[in-house]
C-alpha positions in Angstrom: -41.7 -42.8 52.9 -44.9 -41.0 53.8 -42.4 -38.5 55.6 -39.9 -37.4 53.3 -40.5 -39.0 49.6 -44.4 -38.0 49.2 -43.7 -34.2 49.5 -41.1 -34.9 46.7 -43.3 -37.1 44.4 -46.0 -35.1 45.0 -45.7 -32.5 42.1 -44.4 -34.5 39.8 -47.3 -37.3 40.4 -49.5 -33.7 39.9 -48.4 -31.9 36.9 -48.2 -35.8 35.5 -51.8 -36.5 36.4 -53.5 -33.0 35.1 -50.7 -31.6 32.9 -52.0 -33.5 30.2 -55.4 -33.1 30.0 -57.0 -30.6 27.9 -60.4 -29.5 30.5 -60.4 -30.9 34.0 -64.1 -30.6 36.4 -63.8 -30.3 39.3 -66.9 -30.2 42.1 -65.8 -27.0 44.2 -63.8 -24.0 44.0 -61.6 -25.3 46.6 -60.3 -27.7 44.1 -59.9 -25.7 40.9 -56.6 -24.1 42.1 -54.9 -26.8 43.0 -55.8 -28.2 39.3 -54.2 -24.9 37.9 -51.1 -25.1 39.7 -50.7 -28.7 38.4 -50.6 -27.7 34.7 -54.3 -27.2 33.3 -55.7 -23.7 33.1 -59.1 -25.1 31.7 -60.7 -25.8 34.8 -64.4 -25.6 35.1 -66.1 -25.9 38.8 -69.4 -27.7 38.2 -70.9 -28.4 41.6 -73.0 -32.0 42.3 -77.0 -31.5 40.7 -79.6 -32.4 43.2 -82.0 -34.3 41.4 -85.8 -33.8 41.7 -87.7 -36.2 43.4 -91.2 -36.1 44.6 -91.8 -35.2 48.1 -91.9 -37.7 51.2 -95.3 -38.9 51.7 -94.2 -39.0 55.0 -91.0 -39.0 57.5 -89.9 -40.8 60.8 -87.8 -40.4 63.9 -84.4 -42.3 62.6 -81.0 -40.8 62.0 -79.3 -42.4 58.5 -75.6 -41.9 57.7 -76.2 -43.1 53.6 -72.6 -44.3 52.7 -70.3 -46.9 51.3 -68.2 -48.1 54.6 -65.0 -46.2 54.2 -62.7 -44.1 56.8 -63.3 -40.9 54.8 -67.0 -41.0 55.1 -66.4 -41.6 59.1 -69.2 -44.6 60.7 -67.1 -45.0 63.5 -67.4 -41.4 64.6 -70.9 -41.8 64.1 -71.0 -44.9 66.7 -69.0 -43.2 69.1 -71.3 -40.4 68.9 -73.9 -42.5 69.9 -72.4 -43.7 72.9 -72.4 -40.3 74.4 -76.4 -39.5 73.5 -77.9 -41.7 75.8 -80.5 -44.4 75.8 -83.1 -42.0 74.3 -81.1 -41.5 71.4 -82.7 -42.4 68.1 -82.1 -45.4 66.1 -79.2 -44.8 63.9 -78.9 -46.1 60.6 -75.8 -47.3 58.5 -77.2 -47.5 54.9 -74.5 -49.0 52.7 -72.0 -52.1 52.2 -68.3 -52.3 51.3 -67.3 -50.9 47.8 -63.6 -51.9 48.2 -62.0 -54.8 49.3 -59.5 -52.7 51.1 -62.2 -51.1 53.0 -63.5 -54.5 54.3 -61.5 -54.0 57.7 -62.6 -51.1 58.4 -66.6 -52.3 58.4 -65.5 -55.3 60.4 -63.6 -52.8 63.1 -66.9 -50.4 63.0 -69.0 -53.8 63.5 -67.1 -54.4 66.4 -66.9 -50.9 68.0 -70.6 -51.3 68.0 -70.8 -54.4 69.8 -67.8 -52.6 72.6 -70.0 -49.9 73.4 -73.2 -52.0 73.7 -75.1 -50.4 71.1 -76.5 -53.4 69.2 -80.2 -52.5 69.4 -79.1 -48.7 68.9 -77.3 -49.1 65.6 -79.0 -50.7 62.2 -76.2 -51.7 59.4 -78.1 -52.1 56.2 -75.9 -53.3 54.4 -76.0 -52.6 50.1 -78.9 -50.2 49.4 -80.7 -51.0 45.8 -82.0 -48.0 44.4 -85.6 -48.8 44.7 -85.1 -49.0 48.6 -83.7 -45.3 48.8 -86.9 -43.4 49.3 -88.1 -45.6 51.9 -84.5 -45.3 53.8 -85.4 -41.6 53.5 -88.5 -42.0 54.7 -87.3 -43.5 58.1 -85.2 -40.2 58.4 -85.5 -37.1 60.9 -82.1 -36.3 60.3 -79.2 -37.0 58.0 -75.6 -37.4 59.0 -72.9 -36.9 56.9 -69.6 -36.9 59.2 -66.8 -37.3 56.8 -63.3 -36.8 57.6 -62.4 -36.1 54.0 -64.6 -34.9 50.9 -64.2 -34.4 47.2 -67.7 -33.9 46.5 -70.9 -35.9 48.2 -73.3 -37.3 46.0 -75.0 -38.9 49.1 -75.2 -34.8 50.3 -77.5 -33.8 47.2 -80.0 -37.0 47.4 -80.4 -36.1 51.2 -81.5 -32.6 49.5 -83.4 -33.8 46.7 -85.3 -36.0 49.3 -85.5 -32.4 51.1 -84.1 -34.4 54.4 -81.8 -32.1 57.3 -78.7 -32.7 57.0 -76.1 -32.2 59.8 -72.5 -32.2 58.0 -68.9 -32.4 59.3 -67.4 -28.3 58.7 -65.2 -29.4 56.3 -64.2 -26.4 53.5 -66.4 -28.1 50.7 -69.4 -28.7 52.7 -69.4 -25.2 53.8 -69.0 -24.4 50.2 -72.4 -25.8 49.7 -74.1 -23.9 52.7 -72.4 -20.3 51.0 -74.0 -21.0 47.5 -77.6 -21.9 49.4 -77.7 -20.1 52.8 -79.3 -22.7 55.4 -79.2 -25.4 53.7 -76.8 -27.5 56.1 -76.0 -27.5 59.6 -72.7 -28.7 61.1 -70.3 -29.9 63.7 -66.9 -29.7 64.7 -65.1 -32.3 62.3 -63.4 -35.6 63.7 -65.6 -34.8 66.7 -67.9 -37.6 67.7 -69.0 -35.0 71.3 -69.6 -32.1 68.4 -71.8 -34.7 66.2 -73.6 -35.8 69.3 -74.2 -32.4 70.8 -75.4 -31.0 67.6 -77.9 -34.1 66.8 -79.2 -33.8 70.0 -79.7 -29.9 69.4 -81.4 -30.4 66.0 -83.8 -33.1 66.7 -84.9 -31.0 69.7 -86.0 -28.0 67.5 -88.5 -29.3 65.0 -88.3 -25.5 64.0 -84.9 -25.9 62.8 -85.1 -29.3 61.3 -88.2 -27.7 58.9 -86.0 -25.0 58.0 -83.3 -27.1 57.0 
């Protein structure tokens, strides 16, 4: 079905879905022409607001990948990535819980890939964040990840920026969006690549220089 029916629905399914609306927002340039070609011409690109918050009183020596468990967002690249960085590597934190029943196996295969590679005092799953516990996850912080296999549009990116955190992102087209509209305001690595996201943490938190200008 995925093979030879999907490119067929596809269009139709498309010019269905945005046809009939009269203004569609989208988060990125990358997205507005494929919004066009389905049938709306009032397309407005509006990219994710950061908001302001006040400045970190302080800032620790943890790593904190701040998402709900889901393939896209990409936890278990994250633990592999660990098990190449050594037993020096920072504590790594999953912040976040399961949004979506559907999603539930995937936390339980990422629970158990941590327990494989013998990283159980390496790896921290939070579980649900309330909001009055972000700062103080971004506190514990010397280094965002974001290593997504897929994005629409991050909010989790802009409160790593309003916290003024370094974030290290996965190179996908709308994350490099992001570091063309604000030069140096990301780093990356090679996406789907848990040796690229260990090699490039390992560069980052061993330039403090960098890290302050990110």
């Amino acid at each position: 079905a995925n093979a030879f029916l999907l490119p067929f629905l596809r269009r139709p399914w498309m010019r269905g879905t945005w046809s009939a609306l009269d203004g569609v927002i989208v988060h990125s340039r990358h997205q507005e022409t494929t919004i066009r070609n389905a049938g709306c011409s009032n397309v407005a690109v509006i990219p994710h607001f950061v908001p302001r918050k006040a400045p970190l009183a302080k800032r620790g020596s943890d790593v904190v990948l701040f998402c709900y468990f889901s393939s896209d967002k990409g936890q278990d690249l994250a633990i592999k990535a660990w098990s190449f960085l050594g037993s020096d590597a920072p504590k790594l934190i999953l912040a976040g819980g399961v949004r979506r029943r559907e999603d539930e196996s995937y936390y339980q295969e990422c629970r158990s890939l941590i327990y494989k590679l013998g990283l159980e005092s390496r790896i921290e799953i939070t579980g649900f964040v309330p909001s009055e516990a972000v700062r103080s996850l971004y506190e514990r912080a010397a280094l965002v990840i974001a290593p997504f296999r897929t994005t629409t549009g991050s909010g989790s990116l802009a409160m790593a920026f309003a916290y003024r955190t370094p974030v290290l992102a996965s190179d996908l087209a709308l994350n490099r969006e992001i570091e063309e509209r604000v030069p140096g305001s990301l780093a990356f690595f090679a996406a789907e690549s848990p040796e690229s996201l260990a090699e490039e943490t390992t560069k980052l938190l061993r330039s403090p220089d960098r890290l302050r200008s990110l």
